[in-house]
C-alpha positions as CSV (number, residue, x, y, z in Angstrom):
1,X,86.8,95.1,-9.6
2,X,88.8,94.0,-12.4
3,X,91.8,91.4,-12.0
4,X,94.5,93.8,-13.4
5,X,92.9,96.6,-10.8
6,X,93.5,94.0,-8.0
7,X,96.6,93.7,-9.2
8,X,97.9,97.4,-8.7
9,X,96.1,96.9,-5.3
10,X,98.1,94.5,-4.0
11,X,101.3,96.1,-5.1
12,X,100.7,99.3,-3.9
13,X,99.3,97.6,-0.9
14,X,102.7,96.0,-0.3
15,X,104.7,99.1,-0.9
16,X,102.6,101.7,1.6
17,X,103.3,98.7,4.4
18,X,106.8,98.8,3.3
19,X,106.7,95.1,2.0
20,X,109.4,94.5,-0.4
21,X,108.3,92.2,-3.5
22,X,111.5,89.9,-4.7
23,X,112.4,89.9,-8.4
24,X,110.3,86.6,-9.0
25,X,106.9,88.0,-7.4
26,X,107.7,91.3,-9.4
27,X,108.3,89.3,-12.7
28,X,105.0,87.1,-12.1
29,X,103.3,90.6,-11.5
30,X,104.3,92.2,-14.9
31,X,103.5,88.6,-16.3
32,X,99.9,89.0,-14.5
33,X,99.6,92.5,-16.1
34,X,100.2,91.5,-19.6
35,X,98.1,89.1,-19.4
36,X,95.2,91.0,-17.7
37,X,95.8,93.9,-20.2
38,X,95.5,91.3,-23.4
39,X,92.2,90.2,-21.6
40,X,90.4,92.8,-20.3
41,X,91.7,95.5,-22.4
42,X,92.3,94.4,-25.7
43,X,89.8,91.9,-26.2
44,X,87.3,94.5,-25.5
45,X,88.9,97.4,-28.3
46,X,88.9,94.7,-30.7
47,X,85.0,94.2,-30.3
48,X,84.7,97.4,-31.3
């Protein structure tokens, strides 16, 4: 399982139990995503 796939898990996770995120722990998440995507994602379509 991929960070940016445990990611999404936790914040759909959180919404389905009706846990709202604040704007700070929604901001770190998109934060977390970019990162993850620049990562996981584009460092592997750049190898190729």
């Amino acid at each position: 399982m991929t960070k940016l796939y445990k990611l999404y898990s936790i914040f759909e996770n959180s919404r389905e139990v009706g846990v709202k995120l604040s704007k700070d722990v929604l901001q770190q998440v998109e934060e977390l995503e970019e990162g993850f995507i620049k990562e996981e994602i584009l460092s592997v379509l750049g190898n190729e």
